[in-house]
C-alpha positions, -999 to 999 in steps of 0.1 A, spaced: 628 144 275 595 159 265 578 182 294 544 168 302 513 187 314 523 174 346 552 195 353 534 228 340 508 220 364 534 213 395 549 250 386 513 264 390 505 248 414 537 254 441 535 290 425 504 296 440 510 282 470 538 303 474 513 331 469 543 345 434 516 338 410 480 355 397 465 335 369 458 361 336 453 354 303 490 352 289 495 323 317 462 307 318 470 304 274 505 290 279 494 268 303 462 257 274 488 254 250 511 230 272 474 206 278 473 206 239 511 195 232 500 166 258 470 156 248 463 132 274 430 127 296 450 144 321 462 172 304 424 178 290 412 176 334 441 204 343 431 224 315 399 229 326 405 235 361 431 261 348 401 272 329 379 277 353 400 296 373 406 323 350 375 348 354 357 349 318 362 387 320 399 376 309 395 350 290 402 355 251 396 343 217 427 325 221 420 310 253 384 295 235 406 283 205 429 262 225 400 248 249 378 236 217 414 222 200 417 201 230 381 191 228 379 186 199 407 163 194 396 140 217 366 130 185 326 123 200 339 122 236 346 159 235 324 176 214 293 187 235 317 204 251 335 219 224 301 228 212 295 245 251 325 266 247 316 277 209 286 288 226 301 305 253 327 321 233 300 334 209 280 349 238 311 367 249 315 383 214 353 366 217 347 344 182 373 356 153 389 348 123 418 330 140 389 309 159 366 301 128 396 292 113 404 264 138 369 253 134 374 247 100 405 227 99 396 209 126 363 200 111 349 205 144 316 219 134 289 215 105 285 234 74 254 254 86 271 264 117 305 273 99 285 294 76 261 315 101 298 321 123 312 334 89 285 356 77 280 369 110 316 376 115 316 391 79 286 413 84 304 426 114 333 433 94 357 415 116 391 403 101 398 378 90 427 360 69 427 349 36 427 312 41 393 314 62 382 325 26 398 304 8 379 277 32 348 286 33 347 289 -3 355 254 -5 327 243 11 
């Protein structure tokens, strides 16, 4: 039977009760990427609390990227805040390839705003793969 964000959050939860757990990035992103298998309204409530418990001095580029792909998925009804965290992420200098590329594919932003993140990340000669290329050219 397929685990549900329910049992992730159970382990987290009686882990920190137990006082055997301290949330970091690798944990707080498994945890993100269990919320995104599940997809549910409650998977998309623990991921933020999960979220907000992780100081943004350890939050990643990686922990953004899942956050707006389960935002983003859920169509109008999660997009200001997938716009928020874009924002955020942006402001903590933690936007990358591996993140524009996300963007893209999940069409989760306009043209403009795809193309200012791609200059930007270009003039600051961060890396990124060929498909974001390939992409953007595309447009």
């Amino acid at each position: 039977k397929r685990a549900t964000i329910n049992i992730a959050d159970l382990i987290i939860k009686t882990m920190k009760r137990d006082a055997v757990l301290q949330i970091d990035t690798g944990l707080c992103n498994s945890f993100l990427a269990c919320a995104c298998a599940d997809g549910s309204e409650e998977a998309v409530e623990s991921a933020e609390e999960m979220f907000d418990a992780i100081p943004a001095a350890c939050r990643s580029s990686q922990t953004y990227g899942r956050m707006l792909q389960l935002h983003g998925r859920r169509g109008d009804a999660g997009m200001g805040r997938a716009r928020a965290l874009l924002e955020e992420a942006e402001q903590a200098g933690l936007v990358d390839g591996r993140l524009l590329q996300l963007l893209i594919e999940e069409e989760m932003e306009d043209e403009e705003t795809l193309r200012r993140i791609y200059e930007e990340l270009k003039r600051k000669r961060v890396p990124m793969n060929q498909r974001v290329h390939e992409l953007m050219a595309e447009m």
